[in-house]
C-alpha positions as CSV (number, residue, x, y, z in Angstrom):
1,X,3.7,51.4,-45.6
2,X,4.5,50.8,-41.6
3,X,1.2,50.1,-39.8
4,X,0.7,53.1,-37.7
5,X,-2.9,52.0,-36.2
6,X,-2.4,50.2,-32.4
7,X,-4.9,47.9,-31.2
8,X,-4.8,47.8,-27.5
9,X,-7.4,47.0,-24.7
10,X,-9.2,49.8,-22.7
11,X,-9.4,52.2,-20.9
12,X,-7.3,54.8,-23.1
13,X,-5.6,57.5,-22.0
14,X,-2.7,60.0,-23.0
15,X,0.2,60.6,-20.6
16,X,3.2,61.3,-20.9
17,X,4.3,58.7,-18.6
18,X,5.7,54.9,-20.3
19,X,5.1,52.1,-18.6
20,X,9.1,51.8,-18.4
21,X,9.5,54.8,-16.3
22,X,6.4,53.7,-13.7
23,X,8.0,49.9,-13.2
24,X,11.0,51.5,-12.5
25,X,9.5,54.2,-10.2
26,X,7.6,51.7,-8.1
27,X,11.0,49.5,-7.8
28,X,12.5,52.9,-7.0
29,X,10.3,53.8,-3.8
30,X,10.3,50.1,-2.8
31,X,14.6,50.4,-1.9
32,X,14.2,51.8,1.6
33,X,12.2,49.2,2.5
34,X,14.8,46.7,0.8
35,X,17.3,48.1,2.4
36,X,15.8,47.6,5.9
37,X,14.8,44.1,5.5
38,X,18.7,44.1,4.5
39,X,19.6,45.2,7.6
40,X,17.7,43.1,9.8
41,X,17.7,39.8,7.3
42,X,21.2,39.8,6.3
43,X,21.9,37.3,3.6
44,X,18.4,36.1,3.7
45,X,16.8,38.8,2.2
46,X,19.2,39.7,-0.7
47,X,19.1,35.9,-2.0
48,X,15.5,35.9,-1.9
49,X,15.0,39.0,-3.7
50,X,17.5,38.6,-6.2
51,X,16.1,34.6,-6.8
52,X,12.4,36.1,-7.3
53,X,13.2,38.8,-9.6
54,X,15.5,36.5,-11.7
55,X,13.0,33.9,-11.7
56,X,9.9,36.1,-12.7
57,X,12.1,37.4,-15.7
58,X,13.5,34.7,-16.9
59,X,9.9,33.1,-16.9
60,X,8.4,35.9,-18.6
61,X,11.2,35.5,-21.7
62,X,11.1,31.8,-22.4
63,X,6.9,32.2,-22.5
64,X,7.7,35.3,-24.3
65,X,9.9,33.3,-26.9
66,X,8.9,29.7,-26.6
67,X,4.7,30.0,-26.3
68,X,3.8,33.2,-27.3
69,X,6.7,33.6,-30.3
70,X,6.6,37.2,-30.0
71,X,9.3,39.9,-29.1
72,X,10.5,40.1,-24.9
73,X,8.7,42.2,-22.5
74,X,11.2,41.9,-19.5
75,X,12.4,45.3,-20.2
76,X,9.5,47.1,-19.4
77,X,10.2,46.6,-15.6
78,X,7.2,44.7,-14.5
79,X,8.4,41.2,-14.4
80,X,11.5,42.5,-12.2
81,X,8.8,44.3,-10.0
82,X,6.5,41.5,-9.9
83,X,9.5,39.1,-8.1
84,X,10.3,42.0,-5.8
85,X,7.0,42.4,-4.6
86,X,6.5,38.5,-4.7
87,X,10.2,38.5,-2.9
88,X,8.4,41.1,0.0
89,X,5.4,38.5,0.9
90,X,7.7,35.5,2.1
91,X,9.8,35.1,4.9
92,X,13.7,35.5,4.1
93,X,14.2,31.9,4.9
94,X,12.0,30.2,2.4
95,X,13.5,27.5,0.6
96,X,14.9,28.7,-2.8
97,X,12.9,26.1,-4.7
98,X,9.7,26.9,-3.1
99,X,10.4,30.8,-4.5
100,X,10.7,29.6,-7.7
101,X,7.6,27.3,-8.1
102,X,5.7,30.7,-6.4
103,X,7.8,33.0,-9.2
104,X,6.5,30.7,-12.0
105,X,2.7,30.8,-10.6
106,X,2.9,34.5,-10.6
107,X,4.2,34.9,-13.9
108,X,3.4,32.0,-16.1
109,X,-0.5,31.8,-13.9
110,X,-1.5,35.0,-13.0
111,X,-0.1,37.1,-15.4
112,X,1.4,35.7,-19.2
113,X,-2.1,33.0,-19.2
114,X,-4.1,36.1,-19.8
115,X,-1.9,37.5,-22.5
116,X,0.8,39.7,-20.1
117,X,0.4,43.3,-18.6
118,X,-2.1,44.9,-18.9
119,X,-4.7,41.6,-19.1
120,X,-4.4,40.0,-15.8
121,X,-7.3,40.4,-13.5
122,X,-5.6,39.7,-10.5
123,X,-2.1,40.8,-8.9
124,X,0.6,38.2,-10.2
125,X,2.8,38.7,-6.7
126,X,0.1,37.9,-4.4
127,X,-1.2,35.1,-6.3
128,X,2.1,33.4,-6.4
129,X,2.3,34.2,-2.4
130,X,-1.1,32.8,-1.9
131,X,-0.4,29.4,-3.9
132,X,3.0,29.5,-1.8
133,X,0.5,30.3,1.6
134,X,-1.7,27.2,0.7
135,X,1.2,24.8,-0.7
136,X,3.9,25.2,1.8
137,X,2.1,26.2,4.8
138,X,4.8,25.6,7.1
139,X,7.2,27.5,5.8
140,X,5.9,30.6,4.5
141,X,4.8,31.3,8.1
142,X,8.4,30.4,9.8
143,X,9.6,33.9,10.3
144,X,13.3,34.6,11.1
145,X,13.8,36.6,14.1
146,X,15.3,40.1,13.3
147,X,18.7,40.9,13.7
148,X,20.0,37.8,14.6
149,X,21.8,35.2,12.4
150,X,22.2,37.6,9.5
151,X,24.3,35.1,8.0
152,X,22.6,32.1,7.6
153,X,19.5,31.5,5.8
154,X,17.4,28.0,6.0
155,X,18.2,27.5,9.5
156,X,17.9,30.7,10.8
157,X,16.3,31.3,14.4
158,X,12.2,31.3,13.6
159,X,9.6,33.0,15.7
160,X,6.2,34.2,15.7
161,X,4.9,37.6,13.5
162,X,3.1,40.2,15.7
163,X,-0.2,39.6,14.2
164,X,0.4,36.0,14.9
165,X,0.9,36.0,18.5
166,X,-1.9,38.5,19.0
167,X,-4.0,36.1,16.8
168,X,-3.1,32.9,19.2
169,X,-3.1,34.4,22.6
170,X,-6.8,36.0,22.2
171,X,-7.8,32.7,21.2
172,X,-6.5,31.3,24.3
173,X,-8.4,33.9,26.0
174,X,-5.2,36.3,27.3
175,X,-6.5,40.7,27.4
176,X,-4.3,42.5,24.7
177,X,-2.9,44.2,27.2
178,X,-1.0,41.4,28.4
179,X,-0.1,40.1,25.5
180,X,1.4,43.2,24.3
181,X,3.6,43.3,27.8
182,X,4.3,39.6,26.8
183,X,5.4,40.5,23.0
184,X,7.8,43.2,24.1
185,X,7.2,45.0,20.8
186,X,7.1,48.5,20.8
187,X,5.1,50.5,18.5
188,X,8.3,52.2,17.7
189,X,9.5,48.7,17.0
190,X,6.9,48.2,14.0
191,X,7.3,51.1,12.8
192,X,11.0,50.9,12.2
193,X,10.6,47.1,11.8
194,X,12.6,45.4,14.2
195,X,9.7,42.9,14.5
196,X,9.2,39.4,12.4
197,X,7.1,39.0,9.0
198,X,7.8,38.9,5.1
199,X,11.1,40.5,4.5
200,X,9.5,43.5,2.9
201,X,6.5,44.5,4.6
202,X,7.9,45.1,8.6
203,X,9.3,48.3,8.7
204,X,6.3,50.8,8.2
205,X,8.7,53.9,7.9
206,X,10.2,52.9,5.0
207,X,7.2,51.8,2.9
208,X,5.5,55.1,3.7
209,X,8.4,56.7,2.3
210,X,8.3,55.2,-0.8
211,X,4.8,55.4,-0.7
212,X,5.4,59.7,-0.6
213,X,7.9,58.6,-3.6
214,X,5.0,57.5,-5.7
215,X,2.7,60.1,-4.6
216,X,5.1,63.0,-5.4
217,X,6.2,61.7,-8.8
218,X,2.1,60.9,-9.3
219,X,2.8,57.1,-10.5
220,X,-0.5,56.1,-8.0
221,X,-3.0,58.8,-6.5
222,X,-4.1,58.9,-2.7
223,X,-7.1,57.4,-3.3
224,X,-6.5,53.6,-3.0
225,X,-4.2,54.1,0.0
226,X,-6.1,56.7,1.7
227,X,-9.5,54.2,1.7
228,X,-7.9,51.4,2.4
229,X,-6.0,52.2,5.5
230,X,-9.1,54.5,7.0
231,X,-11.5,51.6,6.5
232,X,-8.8,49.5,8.1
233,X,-8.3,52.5,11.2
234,X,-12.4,53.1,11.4
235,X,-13.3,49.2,11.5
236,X,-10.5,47.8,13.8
237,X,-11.0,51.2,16.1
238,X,-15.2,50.5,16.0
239,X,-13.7,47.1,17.2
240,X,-11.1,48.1,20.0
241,X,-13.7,51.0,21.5
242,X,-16.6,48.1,22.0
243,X,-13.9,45.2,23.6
244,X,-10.3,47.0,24.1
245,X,-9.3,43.4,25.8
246,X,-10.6,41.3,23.1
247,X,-9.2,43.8,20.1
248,X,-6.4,45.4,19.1
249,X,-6.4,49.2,18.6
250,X,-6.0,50.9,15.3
251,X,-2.0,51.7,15.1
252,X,-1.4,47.7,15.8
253,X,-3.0,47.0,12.8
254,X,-2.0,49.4,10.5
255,X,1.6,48.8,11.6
256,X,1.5,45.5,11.8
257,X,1.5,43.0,8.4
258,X,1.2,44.1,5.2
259,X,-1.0,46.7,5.3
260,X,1.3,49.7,4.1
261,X,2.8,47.6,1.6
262,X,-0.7,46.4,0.8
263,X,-2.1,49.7,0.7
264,X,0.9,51.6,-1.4
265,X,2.5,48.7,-3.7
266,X,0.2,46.1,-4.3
267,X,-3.8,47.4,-4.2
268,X,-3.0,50.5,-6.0
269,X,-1.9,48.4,-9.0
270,X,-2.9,49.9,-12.0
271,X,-4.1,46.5,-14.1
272,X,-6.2,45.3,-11.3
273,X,-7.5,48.2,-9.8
274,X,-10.9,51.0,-10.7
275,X,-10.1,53.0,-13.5
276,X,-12.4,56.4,-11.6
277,X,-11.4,58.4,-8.6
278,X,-14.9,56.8,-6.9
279,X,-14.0,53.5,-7.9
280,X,-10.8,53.5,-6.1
281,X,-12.4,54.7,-2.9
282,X,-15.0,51.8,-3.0
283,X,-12.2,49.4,-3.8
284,X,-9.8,50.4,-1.2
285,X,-12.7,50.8,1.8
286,X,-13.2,47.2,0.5
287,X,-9.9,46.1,1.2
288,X,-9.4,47.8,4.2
289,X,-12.8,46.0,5.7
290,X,-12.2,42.5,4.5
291,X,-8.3,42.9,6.4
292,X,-10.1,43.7,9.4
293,X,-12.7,41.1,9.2
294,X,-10.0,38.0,8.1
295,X,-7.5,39.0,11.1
296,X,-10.3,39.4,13.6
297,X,-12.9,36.9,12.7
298,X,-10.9,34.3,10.6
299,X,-8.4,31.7,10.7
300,X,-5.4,33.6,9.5
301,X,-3.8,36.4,11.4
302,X,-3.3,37.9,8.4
303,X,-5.9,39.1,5.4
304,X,-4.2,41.8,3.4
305,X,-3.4,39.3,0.5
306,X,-6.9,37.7,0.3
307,X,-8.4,40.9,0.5
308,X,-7.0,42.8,-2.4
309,X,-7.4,39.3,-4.8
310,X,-11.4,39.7,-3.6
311,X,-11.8,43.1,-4.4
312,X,-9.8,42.2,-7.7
313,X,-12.2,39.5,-8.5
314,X,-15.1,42.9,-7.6
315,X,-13.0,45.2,-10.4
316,X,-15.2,44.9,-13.5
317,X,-18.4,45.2,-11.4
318,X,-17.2,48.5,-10.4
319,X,-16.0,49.6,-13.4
320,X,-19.2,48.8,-15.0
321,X,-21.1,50.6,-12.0
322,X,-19.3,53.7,-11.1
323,X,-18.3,55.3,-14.8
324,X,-17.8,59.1,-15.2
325,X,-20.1,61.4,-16.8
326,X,-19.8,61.2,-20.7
327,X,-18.8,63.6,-22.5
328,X,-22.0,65.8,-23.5
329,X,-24.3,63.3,-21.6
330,X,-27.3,65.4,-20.6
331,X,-28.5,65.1,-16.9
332,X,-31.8,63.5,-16.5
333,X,-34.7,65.1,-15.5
334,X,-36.7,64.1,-11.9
């Protein structure tokens, strides 16, 4: 008699939706901004892409087969979206070898140690970025310049990432407005992406229309996004109204970095984020703010990454916290 009783981990919830179809959904609304980094990366950004996603899935087969002896997962989608999204947080000219050491962090680390999907408290891609971040310094912050030497890759032409010249010119005590003049970087600019960062988070147009991708087809609510990037918008604009020199406004940040990739892709992961609608608020105001507060008041120009591990690490705590009403729970008295 076939064993028709499944075992799984909570929360539980019907849907019609497989986990297939939202892999492949997310991978879906993540091509425009592929295809951009395309255009302005050349080369670059179609070898790294294509080595993280091979990488992550051939990783998560040989645990699959070799440590955990059990039946492949790679066709469910999320070890192919995993080295996409890791592929999106590093600059297209990152050293192949590097990629891979990060791919096998994400996977093998962050993800397979705790038993695969669905276990890991933490977001594999940005772990492997942030071991990446803290191992190879150097170059996971060398950022080709857009548009020019599309066909070469190591030794491309290297500049500086918006956030990052902001970041070193107020510390050498220049207004924003100059530095802005000095940048030459329209906002049009970021939002199209003709600017320098990771090869999948510069052109805010094209994340925000995969984001309305997955929003449409209902693979994440508006929740996670919504909080994140208004904390992000209230704090930095509480900022810029108090010292306009000293601060950058609102739109710089939210178009600047990874904070629409952050905010649509990566926080609103369903593993590692609140299970309720009040839960996702609290956990995307608490990215937003911790953004803010790492690009303004830390070392790093950037603090999308660190932000949404922290509020990953916060998870259980508000899961345990903010709960719906049960079902037939009577409301207290006084």
């Amino acid at each position: 008699m076939s064993n028709s009783l499944i075992v799984s981990m909570s929360p539980h919830q019907y849907d019609q939706a497989t986990i297939k179809r939202l892999m492949y959904d997310v991978i879906i609304a993540l091509m425009p901004a592929f295809l951009v980094s395309l255009f302005f990366y050349g080369i670059g950004a179609l070898i790294i892409t294509l080595t993280a996603v091979l990488s992550c899935i051939i990783f998560e087969f040989l645990i699959n087969k070799y440590l955990f002896k059990k039946s492949s997962t790679i066709k469910d989608g999320s070890a192919a979206l995993t080295g996409i999204l890791l592929a999106f947080n590093v600059p297209s000219n990152l050293p192949i070898w590097m990629l891979i050491v990060g791919s096998l962090v994400a996977i093998g680390v962050a993800k397979m140690t705790f038993g695969g999907l669905g276990n890991n408290p933490f977001n594999p891609a940005l772990v492997g970025r942030v071991f990446m971040l803290i191992a190879f310094p150097v170059q996971m912050t060398s950022w080709p310049k857009p548009g020019e030497n599309l066909l070469r890759v190591v030794d491309a032409v290297t500049g500086a990432t918006p956030l990052g010249v902001m970041k070193e010119a107020l510390k050498n005590g220049e207004s924003v407005s100059a530095i802005m003049q000095k940048m030459g970087h329209s906002y049009l600019d970021m939002f199209v992406g003709n600017i320098g960062g990771s090869l999948g988070e510069i052109s805010a147009a094209a994340l925000i229309l995969g984001g309305i991708y997955l929003l449409i087809r209902r693979v994440i609510s508006w929740h996670i996004p919504l909080s994140m990037l208004g904390a992000m918008i209230i704090f930095s604009g509480i900022l810029w109204l108090y010292c306009p020199d000293k601060n950058a406004d609102p739109i710089f940040h939210i178009l600047t970095g990874g904070a629409i990739l952050g905010a649509f892709f990566m926080a609103t992961d369903y593993v590692t984020s609140p299970m309720t609608q009040k839960g996702m608020l609290i956990f995307g105001f608490g990215c937003g703010i911790i953004t803010i507060l790492i690009r303004v008041f830390g070392a790093y120009p950037e603090g999308v990454s660190f932000a949404i591990l922290i509020m990953n690490a916060v998870v259980p705590l508000i899961n345990k916290y903010v709960k719906p009403k049960r079902f037939g729970e009577e409301k207290k008295n006084g």
